[in-house]
C-alpha positions in Angstrom: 9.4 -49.9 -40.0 8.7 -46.1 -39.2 7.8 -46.0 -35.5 7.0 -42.2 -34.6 7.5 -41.0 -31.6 5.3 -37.4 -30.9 5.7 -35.4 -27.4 3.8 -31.8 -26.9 4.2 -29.9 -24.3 1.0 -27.6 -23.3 -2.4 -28.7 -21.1 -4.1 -32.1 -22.7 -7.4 -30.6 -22.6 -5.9 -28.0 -25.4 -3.7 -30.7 -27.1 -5.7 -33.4 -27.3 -8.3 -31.1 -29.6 -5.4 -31.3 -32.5 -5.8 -34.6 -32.8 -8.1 -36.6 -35.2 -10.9 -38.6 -34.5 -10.6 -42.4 -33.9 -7.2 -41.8 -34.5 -5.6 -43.6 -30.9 -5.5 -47.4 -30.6 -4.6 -47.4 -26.7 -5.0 -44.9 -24.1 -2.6 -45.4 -20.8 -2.1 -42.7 -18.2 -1.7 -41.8 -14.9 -2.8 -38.5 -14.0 -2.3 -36.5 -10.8 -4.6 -38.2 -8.1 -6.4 -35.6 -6.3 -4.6 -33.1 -4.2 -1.4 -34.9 -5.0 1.6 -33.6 -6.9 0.9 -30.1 -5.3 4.5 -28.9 -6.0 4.4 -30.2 -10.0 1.0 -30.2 -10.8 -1.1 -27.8 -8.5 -2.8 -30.1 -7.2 -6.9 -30.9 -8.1 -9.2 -31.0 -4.8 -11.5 -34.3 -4.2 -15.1 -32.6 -4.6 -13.5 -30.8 -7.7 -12.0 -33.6 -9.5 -14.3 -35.2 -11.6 -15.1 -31.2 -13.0 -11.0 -30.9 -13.9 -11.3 -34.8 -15.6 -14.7 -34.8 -18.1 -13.3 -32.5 -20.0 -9.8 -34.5 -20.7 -12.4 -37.8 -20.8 -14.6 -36.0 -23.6 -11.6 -35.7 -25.5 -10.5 -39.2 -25.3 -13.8 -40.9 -26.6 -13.2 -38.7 -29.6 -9.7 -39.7 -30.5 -10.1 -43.2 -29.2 -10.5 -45.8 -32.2 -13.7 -47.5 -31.9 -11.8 -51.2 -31.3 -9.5 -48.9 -28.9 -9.1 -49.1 -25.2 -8.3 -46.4 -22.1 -6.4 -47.8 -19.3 -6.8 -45.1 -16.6 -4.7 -45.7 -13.4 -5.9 -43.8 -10.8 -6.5 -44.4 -6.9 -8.9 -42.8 -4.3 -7.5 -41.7 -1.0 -8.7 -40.3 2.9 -10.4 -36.9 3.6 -11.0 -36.7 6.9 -11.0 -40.2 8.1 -12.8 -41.8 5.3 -12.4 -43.0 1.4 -12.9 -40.7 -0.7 -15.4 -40.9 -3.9 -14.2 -39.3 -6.4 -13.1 -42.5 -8.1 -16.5 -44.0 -7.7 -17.8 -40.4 -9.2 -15.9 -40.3 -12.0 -16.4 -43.4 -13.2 -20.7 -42.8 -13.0 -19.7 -39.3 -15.2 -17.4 -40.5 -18.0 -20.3 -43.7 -18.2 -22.5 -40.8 -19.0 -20.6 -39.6 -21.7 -21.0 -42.8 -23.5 -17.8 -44.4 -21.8 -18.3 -48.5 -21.3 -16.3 -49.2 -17.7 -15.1 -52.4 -19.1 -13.0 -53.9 -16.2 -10.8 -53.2 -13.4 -7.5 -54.3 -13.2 -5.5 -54.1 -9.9 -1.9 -53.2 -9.4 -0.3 -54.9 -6.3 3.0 -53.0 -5.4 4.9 -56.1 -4.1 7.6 -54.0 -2.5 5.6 -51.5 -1.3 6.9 -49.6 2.1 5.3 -50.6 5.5 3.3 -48.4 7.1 0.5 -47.8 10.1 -1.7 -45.0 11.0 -4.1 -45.2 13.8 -6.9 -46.4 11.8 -5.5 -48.0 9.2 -2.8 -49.7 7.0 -0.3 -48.4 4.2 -1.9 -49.1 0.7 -0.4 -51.6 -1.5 -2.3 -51.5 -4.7 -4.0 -49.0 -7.0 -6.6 -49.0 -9.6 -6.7 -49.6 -13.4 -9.8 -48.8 -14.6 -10.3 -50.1 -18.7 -13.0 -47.9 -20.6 -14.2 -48.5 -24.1 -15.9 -47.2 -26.6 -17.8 -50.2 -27.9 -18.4 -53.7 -26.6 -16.3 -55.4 -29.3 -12.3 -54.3 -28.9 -9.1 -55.2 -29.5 -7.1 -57.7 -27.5 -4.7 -60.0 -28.0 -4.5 -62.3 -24.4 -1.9 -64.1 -26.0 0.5 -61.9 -25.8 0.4 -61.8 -21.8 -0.4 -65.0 -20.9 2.1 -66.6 -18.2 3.7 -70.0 -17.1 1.3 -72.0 -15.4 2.7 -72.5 -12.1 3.3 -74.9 -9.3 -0.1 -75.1 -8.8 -0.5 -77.8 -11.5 1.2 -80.6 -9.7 -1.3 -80.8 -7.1 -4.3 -79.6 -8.5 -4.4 -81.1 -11.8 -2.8 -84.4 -10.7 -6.2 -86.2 -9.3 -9.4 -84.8 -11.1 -12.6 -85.5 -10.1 -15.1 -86.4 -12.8 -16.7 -83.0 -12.6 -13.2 -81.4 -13.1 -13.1 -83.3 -16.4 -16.4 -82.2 -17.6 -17.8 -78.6 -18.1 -18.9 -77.4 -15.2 -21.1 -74.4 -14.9 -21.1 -71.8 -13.0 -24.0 -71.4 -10.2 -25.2 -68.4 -10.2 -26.5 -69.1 -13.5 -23.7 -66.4 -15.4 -23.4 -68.7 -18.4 -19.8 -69.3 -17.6 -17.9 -72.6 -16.8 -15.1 -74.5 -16.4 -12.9 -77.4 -17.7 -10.0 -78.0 -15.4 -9.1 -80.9 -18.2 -8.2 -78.7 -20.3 -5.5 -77.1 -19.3 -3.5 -80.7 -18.7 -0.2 -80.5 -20.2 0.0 -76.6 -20.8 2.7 -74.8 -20.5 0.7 -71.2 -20.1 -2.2 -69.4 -18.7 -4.5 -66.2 -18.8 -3.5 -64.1 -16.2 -5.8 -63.0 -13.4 -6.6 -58.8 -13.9 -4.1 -58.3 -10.4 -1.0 -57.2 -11.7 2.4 -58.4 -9.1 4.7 -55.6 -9.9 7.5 -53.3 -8.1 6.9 -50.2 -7.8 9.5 -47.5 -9.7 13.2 -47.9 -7.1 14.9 -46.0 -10.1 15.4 -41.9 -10.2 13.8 -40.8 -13.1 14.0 -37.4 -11.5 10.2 -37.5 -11.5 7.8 -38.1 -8.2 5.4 -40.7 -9.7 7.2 -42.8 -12.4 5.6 -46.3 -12.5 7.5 -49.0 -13.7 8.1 -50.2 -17.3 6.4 -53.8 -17.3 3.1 -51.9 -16.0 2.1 -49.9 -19.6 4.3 -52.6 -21.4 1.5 -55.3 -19.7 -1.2 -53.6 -21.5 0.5 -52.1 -24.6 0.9 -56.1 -25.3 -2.6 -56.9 -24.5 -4.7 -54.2 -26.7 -2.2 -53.2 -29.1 -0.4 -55.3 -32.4 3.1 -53.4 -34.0 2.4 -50.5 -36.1 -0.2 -49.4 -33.4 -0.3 -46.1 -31.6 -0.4 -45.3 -28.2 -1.0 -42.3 -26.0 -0.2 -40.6 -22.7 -2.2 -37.5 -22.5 -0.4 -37.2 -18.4 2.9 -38.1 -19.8 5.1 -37.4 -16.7 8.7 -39.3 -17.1 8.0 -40.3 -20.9 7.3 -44.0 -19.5 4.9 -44.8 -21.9 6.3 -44.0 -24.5 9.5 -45.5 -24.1 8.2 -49.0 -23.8 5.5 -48.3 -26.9 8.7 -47.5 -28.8 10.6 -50.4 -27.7 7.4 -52.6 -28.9 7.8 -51.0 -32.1 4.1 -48.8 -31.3 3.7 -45.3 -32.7 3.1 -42.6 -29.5 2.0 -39.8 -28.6 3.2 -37.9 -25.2 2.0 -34.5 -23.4 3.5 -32.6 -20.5 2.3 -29.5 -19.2 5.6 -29.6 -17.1 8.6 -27.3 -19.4 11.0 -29.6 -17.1 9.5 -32.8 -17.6 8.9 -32.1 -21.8 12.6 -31.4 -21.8 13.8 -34.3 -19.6 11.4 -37.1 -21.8 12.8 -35.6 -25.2 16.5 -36.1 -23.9 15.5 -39.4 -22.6 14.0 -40.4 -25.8 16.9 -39.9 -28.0 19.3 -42.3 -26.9 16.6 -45.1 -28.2 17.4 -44.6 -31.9 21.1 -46.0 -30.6 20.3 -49.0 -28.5 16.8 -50.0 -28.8 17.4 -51.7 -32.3 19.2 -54.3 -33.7 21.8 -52.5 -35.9 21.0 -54.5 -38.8 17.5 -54.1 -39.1 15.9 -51.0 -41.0 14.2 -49.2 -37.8 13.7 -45.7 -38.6 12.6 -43.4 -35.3 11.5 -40.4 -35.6 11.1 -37.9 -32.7 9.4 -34.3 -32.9 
C-alpha cells in the first residue's frame, strides 16, 4: 500500500486553491483561536475573525468529498469580561455558505492546570465543531466504540419492564431506547465528550494537541486508503497519526520553522511505523 504523505508550506487560503474538487475525505484542524499565537501566527482579532476564516471555509466545501466531514476545533474566549461570539458567528456564516453544522463534540482536558480569576474558573474543554457537506456521510462508529464499563453491573442487573421494551423518547423526537439490548456486550458508542490529556510532550510547538484526539476521528469518518487534511498543520500531528492508520494526508504551514520541523519529523516513520515485512511504501514531498 502507497500511503502519501503531502506537506506545503505557504497560506491555506492560497494552497488550498491547488487542490481538486471533492478531492479530501476528512478535514481536522486547529487553527489559531483569536488573538492567540500572537508571536507565530499574528494573531486574528475577535470582531475580525470570522472575515480571516470564510475564505479558508469556502475552500474547504470545495475540496471536501461530498460523503466527507470537517472536524474544526476551535474555542471562544473573554473580551472584556464576557464570552466572546465569534464561535457562535462563524458557525451562522460557514451555514451560509452551504455548510451543514452536523454536531459538536467536546474535548475535556482531564489534566488540565488549575486556575481562578475573579470571576471565573480555568477552562477545561474546547469545541469540535463537525460540518458537512450533505446529510448522508461517512462514518464508521465501529471503529471507536469502547468497553462498556462498570456501569453494567448495577444498572443492567434488575430491569424494569419498560427497560426491556422500547421506550420512546418524550418529547416526541422519534428516538428510543432498549436498555435489553445491550445485556452481555462487551462495547458501546461513545458519548461525543472526548476524556483526553492535553499535549505534556515538547513538540517544540505552542499548541500541539495530543495524538488520540485526530486519531479519534480519523477512525470514525475515514476507512484505509483515505485521505486526510490539516490546512493549520502546526506540529505535523495530523498527519502523523493519518500515516500511522495507513490514510493519505495532506499538511500546510505558513510557519518556514514549523514546515521544516514536520518534514524532519515525518521521515523517521518510513523506519518504525511498519512492520518490516510488509510492502508499505511512504512517500513524502
Amino acid at each position: 500500500m502507497k500511503i502519501n504523505t503531502t506537506v506545503k508550506l505557504g497560506d491555506c487560503r492560497e494552497v488550498l486553491k491547488e487542490l481538486p474538487d471533492n478531492s479530501i475525505d476528512l478535514v481536522f484542524t486547529s487553527p489559531p483561536y483569536a488573538d492567540q499565537r500572537k508571536n507565530t501566527y499574528g494573531g486574528i482579532a475577535p470582531d475580525k475573525y470570522v472575515e480571516w476564516f470564510l475564505p479558508v471555509s469556502r475552500e474547504l466545501l470545495r475540496v471536501l468529498s461530498p460523503s466527507g466531514t470537517f472536524i474544526l476545533n476551535i474555542k471562544e474566549k473573554v473580551v472584556n469580561s464576557e464570552r466572546s461570539t465569534y464561535v457562535m458567528e462563524l458557525i451562522i456564516e460557514m451555514r451560509k455558505q452551504g455548510w451543514l453544522w452536523t454536531e459538536e463534540f467536546i474535548w475535556h482536558k482531564k489534566n488540565c492546570y488549575p486556575g481562578k480569576w475573579p470571576n471565573r474558573f480555568r477552562d477545561a474543554w474546547e469545541r469540535l465543531l463537525q460540518f458537512n457537506k450533505q446529510k448522508a456521510f461517512s462514518m464508521y462508529q465501529e471503529e471507536v466504540m469502547v468497553p462498556m464499563g462498570d456501569w453494567t453491573k448495577g444498572r443492567l442487573k434488575h430491569l424494569s419492564e419498560t427497560d426491556k421494551t422500547r421506550d420512546n423518547s418524550k418529547v416526541g423526537s422519534g428516538f428510543g431506547k432498549n436498555i435489553s439490548h445491550w445485556l452481555e456486550r462487551e462495547k458501546a458508542y461513545p458519548t461525543n465528550v472526548l476524556h483526553l490529556a492535553t499535549e505534556c510532550g515538547n513538540k517544540n510547538h505552542s499548541a500541539a494537541f495530543p495524538e488520540e484526539l485526530p486519531e479519534w476521528f480519523i477512525k470514525l469518518f475515514t476507512k484505509e486508503g483515505d485521505t486526510v487534511l490539516d490546512p493549520f498543520m502546526g506540529s505535523g500531528t495530523t498527519n502523523f497519526v493519518a500515516q500511522r492508520l495507513n490514510r493519505h494526508s495532506i499538511g500546510i504551514e505558513i510557519s518556514p520553522e514549523y514546515y521544516d520541523m514536520v518534514k524532519r519529523r515525518l521521515e523517521p516513520v518510513k523506519l518504525i511505523l511498519f512492520e518490516p515485512d510488509v510492502n508499505y511504501e511512504i512517500e513524502i514531498r
